[in-house]
N, C-alpha and C positions, 0 to 999 in steps of 0.2 A: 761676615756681615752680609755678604752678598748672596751665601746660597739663604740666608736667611729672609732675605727681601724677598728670594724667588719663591719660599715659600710658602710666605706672605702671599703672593701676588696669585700663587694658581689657589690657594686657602679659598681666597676673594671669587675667584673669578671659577672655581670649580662648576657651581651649582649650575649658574649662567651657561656654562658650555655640557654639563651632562642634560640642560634641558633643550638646548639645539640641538645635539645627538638625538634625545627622544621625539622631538619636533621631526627632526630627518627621515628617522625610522617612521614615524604615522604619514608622513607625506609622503613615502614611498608606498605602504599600502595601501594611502587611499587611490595611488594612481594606477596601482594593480587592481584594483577593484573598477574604477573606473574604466579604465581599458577592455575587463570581462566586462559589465555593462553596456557600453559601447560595443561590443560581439554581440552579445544579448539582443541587443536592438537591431544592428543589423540582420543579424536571422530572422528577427521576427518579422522586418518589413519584407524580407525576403518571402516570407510565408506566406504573409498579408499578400504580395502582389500573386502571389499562385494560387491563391484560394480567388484573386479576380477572373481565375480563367476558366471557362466552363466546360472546356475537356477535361481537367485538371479536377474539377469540380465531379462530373460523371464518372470518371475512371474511381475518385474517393466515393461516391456512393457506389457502384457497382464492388468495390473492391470487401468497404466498411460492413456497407449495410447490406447487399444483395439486392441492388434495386434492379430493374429490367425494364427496356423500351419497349414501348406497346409493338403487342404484335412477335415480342419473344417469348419462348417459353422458356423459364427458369428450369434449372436442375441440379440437383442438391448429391453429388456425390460423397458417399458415406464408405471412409476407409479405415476397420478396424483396427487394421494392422499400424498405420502410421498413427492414432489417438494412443496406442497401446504402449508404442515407443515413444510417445512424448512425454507419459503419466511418470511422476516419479514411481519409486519401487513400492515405496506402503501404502500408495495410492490401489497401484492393482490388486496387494495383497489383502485390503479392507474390501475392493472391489466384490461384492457377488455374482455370480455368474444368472443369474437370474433377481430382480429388485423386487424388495419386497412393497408391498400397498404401504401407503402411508399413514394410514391408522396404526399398522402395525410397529410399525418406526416409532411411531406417538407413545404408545401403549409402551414399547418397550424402556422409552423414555422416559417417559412417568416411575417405571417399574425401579431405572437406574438412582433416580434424584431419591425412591420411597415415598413415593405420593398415592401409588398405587400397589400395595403391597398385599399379598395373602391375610396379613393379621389383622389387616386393617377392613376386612371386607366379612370377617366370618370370627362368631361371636367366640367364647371364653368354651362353650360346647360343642364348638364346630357348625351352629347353624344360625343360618340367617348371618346379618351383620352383626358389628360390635352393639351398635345403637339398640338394635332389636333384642340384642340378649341381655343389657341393664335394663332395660323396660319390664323385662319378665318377672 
């Protein structure tokens, strides 16, 4: 009679307590979320206060953009060798050793998609265009 009442009673009271466990669980990760958030924010005012400072400010243009103070003269060091080692590997392998015009890139282009194609430029006889040789 007794375990019968207890089973009763958690029957009753099951739902009740699987939904304060689920309660539990979401109040825990909104307080995880909360907390990155709270990081979040503090970085950013972190940020906010170093973008107030105008060294801080010069060294990121200088650094970003290559800006220069009147009366320097810029220079633009160009190092094959370290672009070469940054490139992945089918970057250099597509690489040409000399670049082509870029008409040429275009054309070739055209040529891939078949917009520009041999059959399409020279008629059923070989001359002139298509257009030109159904007119005849």
């Amino acid at each position: 009679m007794l375990g019968c009442l207890v089973i009763a009673l958690l029957a009753m009271f099951m739902p009740s307590i699987n939904t304060g466990i689920r309660q539990a669980q979401q109040i825990h990760a909104l307080e995880q979320d909360n907390a990155s958030t709270r990081q979040e924010v503090g970085d950013l005012e972190k940020k906010q206060d170093s973008l107030k400072d105008p060294e801080y400010l010069q060294r990121l243009a200088r650094e970003q953009q290559g800006y220069v103070n009147k009366g320097e003269k810029p220079y633009i060091v160009v190092d094959d060798r370290a672009s070469a080692q940054d490139e992945p590997a089918d970057e250099q392998i597509n690489k040409s050793s000399r670049p082509r015009p870029w008409y040429v890139e275009f054309a070739d282009s055209l040529k891939s998609v078949g917009l520009a194609t041999d059959a399409g430029r020279t008629g059923a006889d070989g001359s002139g265009t298509a257009g030109e040789a159904a007119g005849r």
